[in-house]
C-alpha positions in Angstrom: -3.2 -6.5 -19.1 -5.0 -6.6 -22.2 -8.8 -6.0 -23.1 -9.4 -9.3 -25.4 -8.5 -11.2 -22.1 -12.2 -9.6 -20.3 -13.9 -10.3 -24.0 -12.7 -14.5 -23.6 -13.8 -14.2 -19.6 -17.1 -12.5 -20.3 -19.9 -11.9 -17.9 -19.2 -13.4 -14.0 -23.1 -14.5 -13.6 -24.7 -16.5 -10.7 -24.7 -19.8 -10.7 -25.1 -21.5 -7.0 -22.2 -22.7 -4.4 -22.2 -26.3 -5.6 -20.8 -24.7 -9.1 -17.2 -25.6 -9.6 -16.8 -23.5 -12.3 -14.1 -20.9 -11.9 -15.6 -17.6 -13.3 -18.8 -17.6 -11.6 -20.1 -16.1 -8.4 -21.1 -18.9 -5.6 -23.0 -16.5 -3.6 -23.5 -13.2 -5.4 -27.2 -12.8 -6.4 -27.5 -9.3 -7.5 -31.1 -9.5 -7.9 -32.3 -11.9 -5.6 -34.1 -9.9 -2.8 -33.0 -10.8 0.6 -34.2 -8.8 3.8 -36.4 -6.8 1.7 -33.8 -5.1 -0.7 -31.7 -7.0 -3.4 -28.6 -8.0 -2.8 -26.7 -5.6 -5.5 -28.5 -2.9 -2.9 -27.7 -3.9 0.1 -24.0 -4.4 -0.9 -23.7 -1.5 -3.6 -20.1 -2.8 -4.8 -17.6 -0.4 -5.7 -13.9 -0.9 -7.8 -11.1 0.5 -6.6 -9.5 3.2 -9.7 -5.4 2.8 -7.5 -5.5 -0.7 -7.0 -7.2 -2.1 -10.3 -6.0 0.5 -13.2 -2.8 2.2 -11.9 -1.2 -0.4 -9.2 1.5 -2.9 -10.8 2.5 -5.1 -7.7 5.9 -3.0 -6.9 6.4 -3.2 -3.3 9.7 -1.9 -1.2 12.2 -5.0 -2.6 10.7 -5.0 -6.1 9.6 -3.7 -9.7 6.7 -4.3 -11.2 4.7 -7.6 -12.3 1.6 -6.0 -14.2 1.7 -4.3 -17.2 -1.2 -1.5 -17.0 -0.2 1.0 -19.8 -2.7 -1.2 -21.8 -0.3 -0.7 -24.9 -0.4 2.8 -24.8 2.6 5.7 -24.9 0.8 8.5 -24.6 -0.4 9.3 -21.5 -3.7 10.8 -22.1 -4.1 7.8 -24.6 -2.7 5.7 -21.6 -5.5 6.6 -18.7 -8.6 6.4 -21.5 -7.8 3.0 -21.9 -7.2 2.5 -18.2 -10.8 4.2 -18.2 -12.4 1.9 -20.9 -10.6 -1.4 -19.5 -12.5 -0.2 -15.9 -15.2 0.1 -17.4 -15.5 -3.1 -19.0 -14.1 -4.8 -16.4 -17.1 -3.1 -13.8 -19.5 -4.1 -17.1 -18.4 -8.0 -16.7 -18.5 -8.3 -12.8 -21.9 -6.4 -12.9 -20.2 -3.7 -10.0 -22.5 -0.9 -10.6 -20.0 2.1 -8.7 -16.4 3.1 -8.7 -14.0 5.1 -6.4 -10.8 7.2 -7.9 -7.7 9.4 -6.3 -7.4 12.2 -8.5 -4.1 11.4 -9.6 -5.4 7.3 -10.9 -7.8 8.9 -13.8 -5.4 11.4 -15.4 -1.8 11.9 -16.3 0.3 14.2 -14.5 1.2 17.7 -16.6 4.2 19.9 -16.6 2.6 22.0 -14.0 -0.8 22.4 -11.6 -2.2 24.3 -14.5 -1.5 21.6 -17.5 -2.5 18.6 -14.5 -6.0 19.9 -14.2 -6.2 20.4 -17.7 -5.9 16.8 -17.7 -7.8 15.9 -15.6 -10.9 18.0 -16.9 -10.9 16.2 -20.1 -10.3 13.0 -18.4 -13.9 13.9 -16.3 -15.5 14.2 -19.3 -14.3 11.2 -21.0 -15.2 9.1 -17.4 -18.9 11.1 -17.6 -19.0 9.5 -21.1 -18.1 5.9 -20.1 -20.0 6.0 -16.8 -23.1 7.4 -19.8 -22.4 4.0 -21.7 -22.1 1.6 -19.2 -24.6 3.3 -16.7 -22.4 3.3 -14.2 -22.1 5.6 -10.9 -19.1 6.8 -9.6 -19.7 6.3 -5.6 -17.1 8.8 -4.5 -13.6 10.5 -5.3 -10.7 12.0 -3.6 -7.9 14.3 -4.1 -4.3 12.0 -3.2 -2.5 15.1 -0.9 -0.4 12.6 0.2 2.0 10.3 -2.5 3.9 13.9 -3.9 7.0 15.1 -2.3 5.6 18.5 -1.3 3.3 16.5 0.4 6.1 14.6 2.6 4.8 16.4 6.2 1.3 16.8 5.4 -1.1 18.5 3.4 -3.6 20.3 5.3 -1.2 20.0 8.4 1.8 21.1 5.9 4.0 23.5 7.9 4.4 25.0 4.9 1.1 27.6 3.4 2.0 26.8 -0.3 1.7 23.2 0.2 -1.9 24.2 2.0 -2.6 26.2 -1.1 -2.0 23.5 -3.7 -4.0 20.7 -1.7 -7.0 22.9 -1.6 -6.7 23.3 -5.0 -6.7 20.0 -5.7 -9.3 19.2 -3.4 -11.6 21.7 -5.0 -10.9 20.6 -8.7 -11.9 16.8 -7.5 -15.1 18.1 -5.6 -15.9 19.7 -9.2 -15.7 15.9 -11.0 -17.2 14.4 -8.1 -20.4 17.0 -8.7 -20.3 16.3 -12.2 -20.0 12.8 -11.9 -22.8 12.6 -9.8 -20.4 10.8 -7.4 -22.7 10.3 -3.5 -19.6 10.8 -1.0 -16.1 13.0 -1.0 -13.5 11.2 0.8 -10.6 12.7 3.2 -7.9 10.2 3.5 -5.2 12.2 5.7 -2.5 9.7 4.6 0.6 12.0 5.9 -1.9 14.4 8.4 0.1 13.9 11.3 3.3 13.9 12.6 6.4 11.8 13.6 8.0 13.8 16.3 6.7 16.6 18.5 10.2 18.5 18.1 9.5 20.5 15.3 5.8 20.1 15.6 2.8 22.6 16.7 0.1 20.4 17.0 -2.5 22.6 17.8 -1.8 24.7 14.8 -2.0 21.5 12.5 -5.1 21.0 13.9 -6.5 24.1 13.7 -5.3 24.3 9.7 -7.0 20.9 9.3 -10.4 22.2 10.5 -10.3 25.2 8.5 -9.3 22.8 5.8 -12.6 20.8 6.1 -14.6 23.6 6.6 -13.5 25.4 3.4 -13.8 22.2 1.4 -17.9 21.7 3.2 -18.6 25.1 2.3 -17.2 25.1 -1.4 -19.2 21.5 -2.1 -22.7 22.2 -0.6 -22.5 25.7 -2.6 -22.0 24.4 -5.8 -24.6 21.2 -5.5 -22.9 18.9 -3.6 -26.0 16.7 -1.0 -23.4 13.4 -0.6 -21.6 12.6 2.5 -18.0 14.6 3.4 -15.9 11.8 4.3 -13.0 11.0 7.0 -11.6 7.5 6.8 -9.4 6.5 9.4 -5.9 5.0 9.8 -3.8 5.1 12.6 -0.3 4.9 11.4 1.8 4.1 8.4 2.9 6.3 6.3 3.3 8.8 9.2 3.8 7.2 12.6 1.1 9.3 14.7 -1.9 10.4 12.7 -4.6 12.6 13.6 -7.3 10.6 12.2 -6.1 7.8 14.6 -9.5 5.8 14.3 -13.2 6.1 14.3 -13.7 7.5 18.2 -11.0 10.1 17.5 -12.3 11.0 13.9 -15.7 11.6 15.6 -14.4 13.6 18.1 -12.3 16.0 16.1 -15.7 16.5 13.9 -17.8 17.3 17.0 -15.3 19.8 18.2 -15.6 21.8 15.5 -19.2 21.2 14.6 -18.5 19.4 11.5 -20.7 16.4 12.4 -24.0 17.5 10.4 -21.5 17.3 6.9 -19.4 14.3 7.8 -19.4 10.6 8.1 -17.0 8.0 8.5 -15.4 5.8 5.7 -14.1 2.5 7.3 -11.5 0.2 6.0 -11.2 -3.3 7.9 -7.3 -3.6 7.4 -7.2 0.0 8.7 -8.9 -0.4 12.2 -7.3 -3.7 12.6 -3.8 -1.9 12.4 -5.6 0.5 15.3 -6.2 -2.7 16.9 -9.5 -2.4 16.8 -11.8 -5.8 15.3 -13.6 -3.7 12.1 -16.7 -4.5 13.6 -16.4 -2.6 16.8 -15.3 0.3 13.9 -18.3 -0.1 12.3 -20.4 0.5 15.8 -18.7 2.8 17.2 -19.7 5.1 13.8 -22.9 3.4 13.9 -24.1 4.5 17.6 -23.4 8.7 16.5 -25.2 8.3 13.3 -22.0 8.4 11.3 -21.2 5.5 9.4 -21.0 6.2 5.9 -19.0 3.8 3.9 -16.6 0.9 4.1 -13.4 0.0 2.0 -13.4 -3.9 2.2 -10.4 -5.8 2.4 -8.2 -7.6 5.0 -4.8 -7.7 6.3 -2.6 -10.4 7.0 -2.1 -11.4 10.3 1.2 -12.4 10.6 2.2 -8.9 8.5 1.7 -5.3 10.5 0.9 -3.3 7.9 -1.6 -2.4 5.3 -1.6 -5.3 2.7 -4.9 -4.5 1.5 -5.7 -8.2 0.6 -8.9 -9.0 -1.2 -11.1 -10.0 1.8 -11.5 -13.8 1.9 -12.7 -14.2 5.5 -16.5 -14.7 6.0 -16.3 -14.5 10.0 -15.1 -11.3 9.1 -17.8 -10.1 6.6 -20.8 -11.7 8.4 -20.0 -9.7 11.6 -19.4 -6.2 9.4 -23.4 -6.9 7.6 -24.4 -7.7 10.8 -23.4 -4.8 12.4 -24.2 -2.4 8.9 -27.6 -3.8 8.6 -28.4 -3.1 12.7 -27.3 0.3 11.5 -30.1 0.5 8.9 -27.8 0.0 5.8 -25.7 2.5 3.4 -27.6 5.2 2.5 -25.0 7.1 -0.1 -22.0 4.8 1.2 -21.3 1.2 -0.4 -18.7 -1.3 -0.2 -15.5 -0.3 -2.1 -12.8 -2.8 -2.8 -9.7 -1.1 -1.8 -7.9 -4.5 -2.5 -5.4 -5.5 -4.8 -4.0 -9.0 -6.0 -0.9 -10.1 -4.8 2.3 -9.0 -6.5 2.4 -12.9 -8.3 -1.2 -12.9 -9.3 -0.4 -10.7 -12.2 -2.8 -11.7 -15.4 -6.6 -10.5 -15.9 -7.9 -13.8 -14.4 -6.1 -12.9 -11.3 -8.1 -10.0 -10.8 -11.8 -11.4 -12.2 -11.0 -13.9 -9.6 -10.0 -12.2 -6.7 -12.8 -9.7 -7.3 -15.5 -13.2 -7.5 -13.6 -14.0 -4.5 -14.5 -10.8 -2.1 -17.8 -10.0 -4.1 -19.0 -13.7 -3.2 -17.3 -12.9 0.8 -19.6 -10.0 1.4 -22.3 -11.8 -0.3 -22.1 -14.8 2.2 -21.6 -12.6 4.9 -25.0 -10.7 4.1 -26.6 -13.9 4.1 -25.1 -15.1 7.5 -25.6 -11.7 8.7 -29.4 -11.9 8.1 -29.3 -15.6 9.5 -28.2 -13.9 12.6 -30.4 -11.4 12.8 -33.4 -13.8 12.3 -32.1 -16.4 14.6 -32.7 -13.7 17.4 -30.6 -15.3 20.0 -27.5 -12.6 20.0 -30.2 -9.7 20.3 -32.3 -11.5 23.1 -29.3 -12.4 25.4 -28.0 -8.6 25.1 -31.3 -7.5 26.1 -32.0 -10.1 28.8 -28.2 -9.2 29.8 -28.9 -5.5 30.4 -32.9 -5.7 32.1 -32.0 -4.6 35.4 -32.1 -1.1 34.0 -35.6 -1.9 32.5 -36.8 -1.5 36.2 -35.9 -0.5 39.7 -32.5 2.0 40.4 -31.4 1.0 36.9 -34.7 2.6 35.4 -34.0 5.2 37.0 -30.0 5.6 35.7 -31.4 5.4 32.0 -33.8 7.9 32.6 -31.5 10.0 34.2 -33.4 10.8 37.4 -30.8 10.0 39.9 -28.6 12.0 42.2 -24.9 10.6 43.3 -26.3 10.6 47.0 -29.4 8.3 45.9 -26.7 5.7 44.2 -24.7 6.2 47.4 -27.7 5.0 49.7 -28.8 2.0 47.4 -25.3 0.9 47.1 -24.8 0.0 51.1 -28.1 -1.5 51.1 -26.5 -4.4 48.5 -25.9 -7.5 49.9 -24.9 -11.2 47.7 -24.2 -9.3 44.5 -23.5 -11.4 41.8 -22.9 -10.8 38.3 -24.3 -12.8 35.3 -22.0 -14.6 32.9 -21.5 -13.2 29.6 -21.1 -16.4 28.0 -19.3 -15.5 25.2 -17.9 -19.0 24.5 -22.1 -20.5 24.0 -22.4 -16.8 21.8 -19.6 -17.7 19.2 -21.4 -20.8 19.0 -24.3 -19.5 17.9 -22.3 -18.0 15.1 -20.9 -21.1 14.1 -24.3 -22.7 14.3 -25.5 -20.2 11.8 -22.7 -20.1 9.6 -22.6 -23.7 8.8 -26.1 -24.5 9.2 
């Protein structure tokens, strides 16, 4: 990839959805105000540092088709003009925020020692860039996962050196994330799990984990950190049973140990669709405990079970997830981060300007549609018609928590001709079609 090929694109600017041309958003209006915010607010678009700078379309039958060294040997020489190509890249696409693994900004040393030296000038040089560009970094994250020490887990390691080292590098990627000014620290527990309860003890894994989290809380709030702590979810793949199966058993390992006033969630739609959840029913199920923090946008592919991580295309899709983030009042320090890459044969700059047009202008139609919804009122008067009987009567009484067993007991034999209203869910998804090509 090669920097004069984002000086010929140049800036991606709005220009309407009749507009044929290629390099232009359709939908995108980052400062139109819709729903009372602009759109670059309500959306708050992040790059992905793995995917963009550092991935180069090798999957498990192939080599690479992208060139990212950017014509550099050196490797510290290497990841600053990874940095500066981000940069310019975030400049062109007007994304105001960016997201990073440790391991994507900074070349790898000869030891832990000579790695975090690295990294530390690496920080400064991103502090720099972020300085010139104004640009925010919307949160990091320590990779505890891709090494081979890290092969059974991390925090969950069997092992206390490798528990050692990922709290080291937890704590040295908390310290740029401070600096940086970053709003959320991520926990992605990518081999935090287990694949066969043989030569497991589960309850010491978990235990280790929870100390893990805790350590990490208390080291971040004090040296300054006030973003969100972070869990995001996957249920499988690459280890076949994970603890952080979803968003229900995320929030319920955080309550246990009375981590919830630190934590939120971080959702990723190809990850709760490989739970076989829909990512909308992700995104309430944070939203009713107060914890949904941020989302990683991108899709799967249905006929493929596992995480592609395709640039999200599908407006259904994205109308639904603003729908259900704007009922939840919005992001506060979360955002929408592309964890999304191009297909291994869309390999040149284009590719990517393009793909990222393509899910910038997705999310942007589905905010629209979204806000359609929402002003249409239909979806939120048949839930609440739906649910009235316990607006008066026993059902009053069920919400306000004033019966006894016995009292539900006695009203039940006194039913007679019960019959249940229709859900209609067929005349609801045509409401949504109504909307979304009106």
């Amino acid at each position: 990839m090669k920097f004069d090929d984002l000086k010929r694109i140049g800036k991606i600017e709005y220009k309407g959805s009749k507009n044929k041309e290629k390099f232009c958003f359709k939908y995108y209006n980052p400062e139109e105000v819709i729903f009372g915010k602009k759109m670059k607010d309500h959306l708050k678009f992040a790059l992905s540092y793995w995917h963009t700078l550092v991935a180069e379309g090798i999957d498990m039958f192939g080599d690479a088709t992208m060139d990212k060294s950017f014509g550099q040997n050196d490797p510290l020489e290497k990841y600053k003009a990874k940095a500066e190509f981000c940069f310019k890249l975030m400049d062109i696409l007007g994304i105001d925020y960016y997201c990073f693994h440790d391991v994507d900004i900074a070349p790898k040393g000869k030891d832990l020692k000579e790695t975090f030296a690295f990294f530390d000038q690496m920080v400064d040089y991103l502090a720099s860039l972020q300085k010139k560009y104004n640009k925010k970094l919307l949160w990091a994250t320590a990779n505890n996962f891709s090494a081979k020490k890290f092969m059974v887990g991390a925090a969950t390691s069997p092992n206390a050196d490798v528990y050692t080292i990922a709290a080291a590098k937890v704590k040295k990627t908390i310290d740029a994330t401070i600096k940086l000014g970053g709003s959320g620290y991520v926990f992605w527990g990518g081999r935090e799990g287990y694949e066969t309860l043989l030569n497991t003890d589960m309850e010491k894994e978990l235990d280790n984990l929870a100390t893990f989290l805790k350590l990490a809380r208390d080291y971040g709030r004090e040296n300054g950190f006030k973003g969100d702590f972070l869990i995001e979810p996957k249920p499988m793949e690459p280890t076949k049973h994970q603890y952080d199966f979803d968003t229900a058993t995320a929030i319920g390992f955080l309550r246990k140990h009375n981590l919830l006033a630190d934590f939120k969630i971080n959702i990723e739609a190809n990850h709760a669709t490989l739970a076989g959840h829909t990512f909308e029913h992700e995104l309430r199920t944070a939203a009713i405990d107060n914890m949904l923090g941020s989302i990683d946008a991108n899709e799967g592919d249905v006929l493929l079970g596992w995480d592609t991580d395709h640039f999200p295309k599908d407006v259904y899709g994205s109308t639904l997830a603003m729908y259900e983030i704007l009922k939840a009042g919005g992001f506060k320090n979360g955002g929408i981060n592309f964890d999304a890459r191009t297909r291994r044969a869309s390999n040149t700059v284009e590719d990517l300007v393009l793909a990222y047009i393509m899910g910038m202008d997705t999310y942007a139609l589905g905010l629209r549609k979204a806000v359609a919804l929402i002003e249409d009122g239909r979806l939120d008067e048949f839930v609440k018609e739906r649910y009235d009987s316990y607006n008066h009567g026993i059902g009053k009484r069920i919400s306000e928590k004033e019966v006894t067993l016995e009292e539900l007991y006695e009203y039940a034999l006194s039913i007679e001709d019960l019959e249940v209203e229709s859900g209609r869910q067929e005349y609801l998804e045509s409401i949504i079609n109504q909307i979304m090509f009106s």
